[in-house]
Residue, then its C-alpha position, 0 to 999 in steps of 0.5 A: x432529528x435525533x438521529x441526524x444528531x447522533x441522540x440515538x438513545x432519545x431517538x428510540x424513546x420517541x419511536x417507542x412513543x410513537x408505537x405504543x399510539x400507533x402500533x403499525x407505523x412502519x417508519x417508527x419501527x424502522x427508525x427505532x432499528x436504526x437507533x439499535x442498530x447505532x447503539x451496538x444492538x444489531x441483532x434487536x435491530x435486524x430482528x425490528x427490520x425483518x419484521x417490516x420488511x416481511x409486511x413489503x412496505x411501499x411507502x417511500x419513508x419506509x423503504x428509504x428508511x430501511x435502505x438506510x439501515x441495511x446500508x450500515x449493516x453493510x448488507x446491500x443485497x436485503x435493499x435488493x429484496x426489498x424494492x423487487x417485493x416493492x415493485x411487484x406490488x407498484x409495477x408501473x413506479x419509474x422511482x422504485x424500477x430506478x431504485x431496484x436497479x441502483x440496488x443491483x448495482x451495489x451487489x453488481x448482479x449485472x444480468x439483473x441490472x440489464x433487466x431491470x434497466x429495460x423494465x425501466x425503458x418499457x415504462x418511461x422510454x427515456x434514453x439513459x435507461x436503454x443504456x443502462x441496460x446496454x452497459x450492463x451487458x459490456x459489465x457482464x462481458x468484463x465479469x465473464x470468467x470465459x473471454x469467448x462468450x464475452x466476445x461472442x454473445x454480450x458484446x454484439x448483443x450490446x453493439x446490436x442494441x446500440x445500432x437499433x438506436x443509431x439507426x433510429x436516429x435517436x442517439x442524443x447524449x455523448x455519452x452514448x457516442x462514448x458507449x458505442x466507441x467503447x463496444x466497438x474497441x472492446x470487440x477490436x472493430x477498431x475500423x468501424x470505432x474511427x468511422x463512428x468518430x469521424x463520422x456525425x456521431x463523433x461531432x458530439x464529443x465535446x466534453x474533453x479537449x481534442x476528445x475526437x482527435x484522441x480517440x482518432x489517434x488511438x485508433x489508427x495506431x491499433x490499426x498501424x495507420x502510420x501515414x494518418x498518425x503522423x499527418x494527424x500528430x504533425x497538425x495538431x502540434x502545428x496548432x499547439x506545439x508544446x503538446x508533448x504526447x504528440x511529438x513522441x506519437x510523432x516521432x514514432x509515425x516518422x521512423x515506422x513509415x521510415x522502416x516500412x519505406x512508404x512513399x506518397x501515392x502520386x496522385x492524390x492526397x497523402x492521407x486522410x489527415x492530409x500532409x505525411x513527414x516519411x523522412x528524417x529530413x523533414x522532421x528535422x525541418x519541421x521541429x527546427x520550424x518549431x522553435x523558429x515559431x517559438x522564438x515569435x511566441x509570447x511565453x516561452x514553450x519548453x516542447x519545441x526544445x526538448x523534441x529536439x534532443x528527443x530526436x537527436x537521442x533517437x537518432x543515435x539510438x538509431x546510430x545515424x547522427x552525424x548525418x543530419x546536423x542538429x547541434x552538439x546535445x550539450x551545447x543544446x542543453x546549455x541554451x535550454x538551461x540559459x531559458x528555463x534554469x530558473x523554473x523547477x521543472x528545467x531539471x526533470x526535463x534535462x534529467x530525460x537526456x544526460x544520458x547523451x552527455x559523454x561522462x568525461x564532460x560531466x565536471x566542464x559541462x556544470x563548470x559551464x552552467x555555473x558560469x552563467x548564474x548570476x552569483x555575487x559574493x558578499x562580506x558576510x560569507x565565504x561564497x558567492x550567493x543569489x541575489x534573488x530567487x531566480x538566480x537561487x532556482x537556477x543554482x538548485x537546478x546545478x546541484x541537483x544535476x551535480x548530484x544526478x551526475x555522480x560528481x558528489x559521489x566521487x568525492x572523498x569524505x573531507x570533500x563531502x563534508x565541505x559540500x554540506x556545510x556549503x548546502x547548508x550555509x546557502x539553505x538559511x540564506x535562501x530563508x531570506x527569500x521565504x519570509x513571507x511564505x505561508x505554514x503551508x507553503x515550501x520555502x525555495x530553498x529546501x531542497x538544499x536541505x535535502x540534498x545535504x542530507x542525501x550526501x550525510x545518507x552516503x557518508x553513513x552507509x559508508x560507516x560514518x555513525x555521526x552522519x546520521x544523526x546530522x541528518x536527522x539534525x538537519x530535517x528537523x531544522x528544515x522541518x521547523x522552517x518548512x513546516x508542510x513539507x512532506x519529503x522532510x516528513x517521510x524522510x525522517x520517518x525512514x531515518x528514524x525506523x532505521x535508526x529503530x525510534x517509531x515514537x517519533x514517527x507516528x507523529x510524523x506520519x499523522x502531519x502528512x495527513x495521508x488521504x484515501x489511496x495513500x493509506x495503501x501507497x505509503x502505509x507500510x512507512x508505518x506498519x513496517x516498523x510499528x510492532x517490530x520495535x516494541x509500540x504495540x498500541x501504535x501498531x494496533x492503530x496504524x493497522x485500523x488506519x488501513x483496514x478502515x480505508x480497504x474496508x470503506x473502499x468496498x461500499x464507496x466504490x459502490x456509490x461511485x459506480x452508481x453516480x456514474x450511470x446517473x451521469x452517464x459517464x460509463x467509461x468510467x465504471x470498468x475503471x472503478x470495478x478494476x480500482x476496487x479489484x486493485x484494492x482488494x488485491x493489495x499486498x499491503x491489505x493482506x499483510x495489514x489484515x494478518x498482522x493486524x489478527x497476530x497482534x490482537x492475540x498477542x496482546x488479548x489471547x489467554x490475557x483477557x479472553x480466551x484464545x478460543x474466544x478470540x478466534x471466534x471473534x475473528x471468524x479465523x479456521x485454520x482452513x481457509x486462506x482468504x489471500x488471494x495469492x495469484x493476483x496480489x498486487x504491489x501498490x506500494x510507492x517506492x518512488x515517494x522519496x525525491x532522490x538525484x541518485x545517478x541510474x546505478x545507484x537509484x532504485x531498479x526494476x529489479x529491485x521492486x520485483x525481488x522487494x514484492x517477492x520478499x515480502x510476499x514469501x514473508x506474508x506468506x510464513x505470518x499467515x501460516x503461522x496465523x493459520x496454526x494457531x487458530x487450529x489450537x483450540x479446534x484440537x481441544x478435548x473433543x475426542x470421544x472414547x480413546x482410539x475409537x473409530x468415530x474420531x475421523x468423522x468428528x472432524x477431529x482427525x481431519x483437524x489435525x491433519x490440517x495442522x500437519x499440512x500446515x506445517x508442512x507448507x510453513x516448512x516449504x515457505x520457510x525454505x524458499x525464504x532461507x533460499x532468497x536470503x542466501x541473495x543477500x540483497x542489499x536494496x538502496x538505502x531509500x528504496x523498500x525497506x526489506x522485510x523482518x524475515x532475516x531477523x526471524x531466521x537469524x535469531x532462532x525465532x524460526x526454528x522454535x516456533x515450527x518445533x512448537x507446532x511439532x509438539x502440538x502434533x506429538x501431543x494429539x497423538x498421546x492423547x489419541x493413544x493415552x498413556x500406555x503403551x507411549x513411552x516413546x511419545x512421552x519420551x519425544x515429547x520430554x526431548x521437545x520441552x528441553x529442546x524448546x527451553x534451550x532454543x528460546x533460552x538461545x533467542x534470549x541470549x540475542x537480545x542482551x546487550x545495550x540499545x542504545x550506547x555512546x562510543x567516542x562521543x557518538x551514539x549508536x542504537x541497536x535496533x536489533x536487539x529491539x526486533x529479537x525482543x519482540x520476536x522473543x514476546x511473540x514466540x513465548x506467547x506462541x509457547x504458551x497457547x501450546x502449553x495450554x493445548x498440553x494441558x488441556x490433555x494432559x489434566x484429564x489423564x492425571x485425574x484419571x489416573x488419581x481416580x484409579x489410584x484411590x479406587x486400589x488404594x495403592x500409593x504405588x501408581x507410576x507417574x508417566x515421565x510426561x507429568x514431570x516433563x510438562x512441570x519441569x518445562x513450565x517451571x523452566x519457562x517461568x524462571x525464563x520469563x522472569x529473567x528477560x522480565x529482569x533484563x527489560x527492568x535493567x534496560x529501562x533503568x539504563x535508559x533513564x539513565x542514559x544522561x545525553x545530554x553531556x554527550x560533547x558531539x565532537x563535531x565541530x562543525x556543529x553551529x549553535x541552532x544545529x546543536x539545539x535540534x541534535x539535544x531534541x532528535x536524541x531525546x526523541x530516540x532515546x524517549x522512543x526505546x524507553x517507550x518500546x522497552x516499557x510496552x514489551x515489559x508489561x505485555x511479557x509481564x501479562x504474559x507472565x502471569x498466566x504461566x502460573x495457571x498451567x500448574x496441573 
């Protein structure tokens, strides 16, 4: 009960109470590991478990017990151990022989899955156990690395197994049915799979709607059966003809059988399914039937309507129109407009088709549906409003198509701002509609809102400062009114990181209340812009946000694979295998994790650990390279943002495939970096007598080597970025946000950071030769420490200037200046852990040669130039961090100073409420930088301080 309560101190109390009277209990002693284990002692409580399980208990208690705790150890394969001694000793248990395989499949040992899953049969012969075992092989199959053994032994050992049962007759489940279809696909038997669900097996697939006719249609397609796809599609849209997926497959049947000139067997039936349409007669016939029965039908069916245009669009794809008269497209899309205008989804449906529509009917063919909505214009306003929500959806439906079709696009500036504010005005009217709307639910008009800010978006980006903070005025009315809605949210959270504010937008994001899969599609909105404008704290959160959910992800899956063999729902398990995979794959994960180490040695390396310490925590080698390269995926929703941009202007194929290649080429610079310095403290004071011949056996010589091909592949990675960027790639303001690698390159971060990790090679090397004999290394090194100086003195110099300032009236932020501050902290940073490096060689040389200089009691001993190249670099560097120290000072009095609200917005189209949320988006931004700038202050101050230690 202690436990259960989360009282784990009390919990060990009682289990101790309980041992001292009874010294063997099992359970107690497990119980009391479980309390450890929950109150950080994990070595105590591994120690207690091993001891139990070392005795191989048999009681369930115990065992239960145990597979408790490995669980939370997150060490799966010690249940494994536990139940194999369990059911050596219990042979004939069915639970421990169930447990046993449970625990294999949560450390997918397949093969010992299969055994034990026969094991199981042999003592209790119940079905679900013998396909257990035959799904593991299909699981062996999936895992084999070589897809002939797959082919040739896994699969027809499971397809024999299978046929063993059928010939039996002791098939009973449909799962099993599902098995026996899933190996014969696997196998490509695809002709024997469409006997099975045709035949008397294939009457137990009952669980899912038209499962039979779908596995049926799968298979006759692999098989290229167009005369039974087409009969089959053409009798099941008789029985419901707003099944969109078998019009296409419809359609399809009817041009292959056109293309192949098929022609019905004189005699006897068509096909299998019965009647085939070959001809495009007939299937103008049959969907004009169609809508014929719908005009009959008691609701309204879009399908009917749409496969029409479908046709038509094929027909001309096909360029043979003319011919078969199925009306002008845009008078067809008018009278569906007339039908369905006033429901939501009428414009994603006519968005499939505007294509067909010639541009220079465009303007006439909205003109057109305006006419028909019933708008009625009162004293009160200027234009003609909806009486009523239908009218308002039917309206939307035109704007949204205005937009769609590029009418608002070739506006001018006057023109465009005339269209917001008539936007607007009809989005507080719409309110009206929305009163009795609950917090949760959206009101009717909101995307009004939107898309008035969508047309201030293009004024922007056409260089118009005060259209972004309009924007940005206008979401946050919508949002005050709409309060769940989440194109609002993620809309500001994209304005606002471009405009450089992140404070607002934690916020933001926490109120979308991402769940599970969104926390890898939507994610990189936040850790995209988290670290690089300076919130340290926020960043280091968002990243445990995503670890947590890939971390989970692991044991989770686990636990949904083993559900699905207890309910036999086996189609299911490659999925969430091939889910996991996904997962695991995930750019985003391995940017998260790579940011996620840099920023806890930004802000705990040499400050309150060391930096070996730190690296140790993290298990980081500079050798290992745990992405995994060749299968990342991109699982980043770019399509998240509504958008009614024509297809010109909307995001591209093209554009994801260059965003992914971006920012694996910058993922892979970060990791590298990553990867070099946790070869720093690898190098430190290791090395035994000078040049002798052991080095290269201690391993030493081989680290640094590793830091030298490192470097290397930084070099190479930094060239292939510097290539791409030369593209100048400019993606659509609501597509992927680009990566901060043009950042790195342009304000010199770059540059110093690789010449950083140079000097760590020159420096190993003067403390492999010592310092006779060296004058040219100390001399390079003496040039390294200027060069450095100068380039970080360069970095400094781009990120003066003002973040925020007013310019006639408007304000403009510099969002910039904040990313090369924190390039600048990151590199400084990098510049010290190299400077401890230094160090740590160079004060063993200097006592050294003290020793010596007592020993001859001269005061004429030489101080080789490096000495005073190291003091002169560090003192540089000191003044250096002092001054940006100074001008972080001056911003945040700026800053605070910064009196916004006297700002006259000129803009006279302001009203009074819109003026309100401007005053609080401002304060918002302006509250933002003076958070960003007060983080990186103390973080460089921390940094500061530990430049004085370096004194030698």
């Amino acid at each position: 009960d202690y436990l259960d309560n989360g009282n784990n101190k009390m919990a060990i109390q009682q289990a101790d109470k309980l041992l001292k009277k009874h010294k063997d209990l099992h359970c107690a002693k497990v119980l009391k590991a479980i309390g450890l284990q929950r109150t950080g002692k994990q070595d105590e409580a591994y120690a207690l478990a091993q001891e139990v399980a070392a005795l191989e208990p048999t009681d369930d208690n115990s065992l239960q017990a145990l597979t408790i705790l490995y669980r939370e150890m997150h060490r799966p394969e010690l249940v494994t151990k536990l139940y194999e001694a369990a059911v050596k000793k219990v042979p004939n248990s069915e639970e421990y022989h169930s447990h046993l395989f449970m625990a294999y499949a949560r450390v997918g040992e397949y093969k010992k899955m299969q055994q034990a899953g026969m094991a199981l049969y042999k003592i209790v012969p119940k079905n679900p156990y013998y396909f257990w075992s035959v799904m593991s092989l299909i699981m062996q199959s999936i895992s084999a690395q070589d897809e002939n053994l797959s082919k040739t032994m896994f699969l027809p050992l499971a397809e024999r197994m299978v046929e063993k049962m059928v010939k039996e007759d002791k098939i009973e489940a449909e799962a099993e049915v599902e098995l026996y279809y899933m190996i014969l696909e696997r196998l490509e038997k695809y002709k024997e799979a469409l006997d099975v669900v045709r035949g008397k097996l294939g009457e137990k697939l009952t669980s899912e709607l038209q499962s039979r006719e779908n596995k049926c249609m799968a298979m006759y397609k692999k098989l290229c059966r167009w005369p039974e796809c087409n009969a089959l599609s053409r009798r099941l849209l008789l029985k419901n003809s707003d099944d969109w997926q078998f019009y296409i497959t419809y359609f399809d049947s009817v041009f292959q059988l056109i293309d192949e000139s098929w022609t019905p067997p004189p005699e006897e039936e068509h096909s299998l399914e019965g009647e085939v349409h070959y001809s495009i007669e007939q299937a103008v016939k049959f969907i004009e039937e169609r809508i014929t029965e719908e005009s009959k039908s008691s609701r309204p069916l879009r399908g009917p309507y749409l496969a029409k245009l479908e046709l038509i669009r094929r027909l001309r794809y096909r360029g043979c129109n003319d011919e078969y008269k199925l009306g002008d497209p845009e008078e067809l899309m008018f009278q569906y407009f007339k039908k369905f205008g006033d429901k939501p989804c009428c414009f994603t449906d006519l968005k499939v088709f505007v294509d067909l529509l010639p541009s220079s009917h465009y303007t006439k063919f909205i003109s057109q549906l305006l006419e028909v909505i019933p708008l009625s214009a009162t004293a009160e306003s200027e234009i003609a409003l909806p009486a009523d929500i239908k009218a308002l959806q039917q309206h939307l439906c035109v704007v949204q198509l205005s937009r769609l079709l590029g009418i608002y696009h070739a506006m001018d500036k006057k023109q465009k701002l005339t269209v917001v504010r008539d936007l607007m005005l009809r989005y507080r009217h719409g309110l009206e509609f929305g009163k009795s709307c609950l917090k949760t639910e959206l009101q009717f008009s909101d995307y009004y809102c939107l898309l008035a800010v969508h047309l201030l978006l293009d004024l922007w980006l056409e260089g118009e400062e005060m259209a972004v903070w309009q924007c940005l005025t206008l979401l946050e009315e919508g949002l005050s009114h709409s309060p769940s809605n989440a194109q609002f949210k993620l809309l500001l959270i994209r304005i606002y990181c471009r405009l450089g504010a992140f404070e607002p937008v934690t916020e933001l994001y926490s109120s979308l209340d991402a769940k599970h899969i969104q926390h890898d599609t939507i994610g990189y909105l936040l850790t995209r812009y988290a670290e690089s404008l300076g919130h340290y704290a926020a960043a280091s959160q968002s990243c445990n946000f995503a670890l947590r959910f890939f971390h989970s992800n692991q044991k989770d899956t686990s636990e949904y694979i083993i559900q699905a063999y207890k309910y036999g729902a086996f189609e299911k398990i490659p999925e969430f295998i091939a889910f996991r995979n996904r997962l695991n794959s995930s750019l985003h994960f391995a940017q998260v994790r790579t940011e996620r180490m840099l920023l806890d040695l930004l802000l705990e390396a040499n400050i309150s650990t060391s930096l070996e310490e730190s690296i140790k925590s993290m298990s980081l080698s500079p050798e290992e390279d745990d992405i995994p390269w060749k299968d990342l995926r991109d699982n980043r929703d770019l399509t998240v943002l509504f958008n009614w941009d024509p297809k010109d202007r909307d995001i591209s194929e093209e554009h994801r495939k260059l965003s992914l290649e971006e920012e694996t080429m910058w993922l892979r610079i970060r990791s590298l970096t990553l990867r070099l310095v946790s070869g720093l403290p690898t190098l430190s004071h290791t090395i035994q007598p000078k040049n002798s011949e052991k080095t290269a056996e201690n391993g030493v010589s081989s680290k640094i080597d590793t830091i030298r091909s490192l470097l290397q592949q930084l070099e190479a990675a930094v060239d292939s970025g510097k290539k791409f960027l030369e593209q100048k790639i400019q993606y659509p303001v609501l597509g992927p946000p680009p990566t901060r690698m043009a950042g790195f390159f342009s304000n010199g971060s770059c540059q110093c950071q690789t010449s950083l990790f140079y000097l760590v090679s020159d420096i190993y090397e003067l403390d492999t030769n010592g310092l006779e004999d060296s004058a040219e290394i100390q001399e390079r090194i003496g040039n390294s420490f200027k060069s450095i100086v100068e380039r970080l003195t360069d970095l400094f110099n781009k990120c003066k200037g003002d973040l925020i300032e007013v310019r006639d009236g408007t304000l403009k932020t510099h969002p910039n200046l904040l990313e090369n501050l924190v390039f600048f902290v990151e590199t400084i940073s990098i510049a010290l852990w190299v400077s401890s490096y230094c160090d740590s060689v160079l004060r063993p040389f200097k006592s050294n040669l003290q020793k010596k200089k007592k020993k001859k009691k001269e005061s004429s001993v030489a101080m080789p130039p490096v000495f005073t190249h190291f003091l002169d670099y560090v003192t540089e560097l000191q003044t250096l961090t002092s001054n940006v120290i100074d001008h972080i000072k001056g911003l945040e009095i700026i800053l605070t100073a910064l009196k916004l609200e006297e700002l006259s917005l000129k803009d006279t189209l302001l009203l009074q409420e819109e003026k309100k949320f401007t005053k609080t988006v401002q304060g918002k931004v302006q509250s933002s930088y003076h958070h960003s700038v007060q983080e990186i202050g103390e973080l460089l101050k921390k940094r500061f301080d530990t430049i004085k230690k370096l004194k030698i």
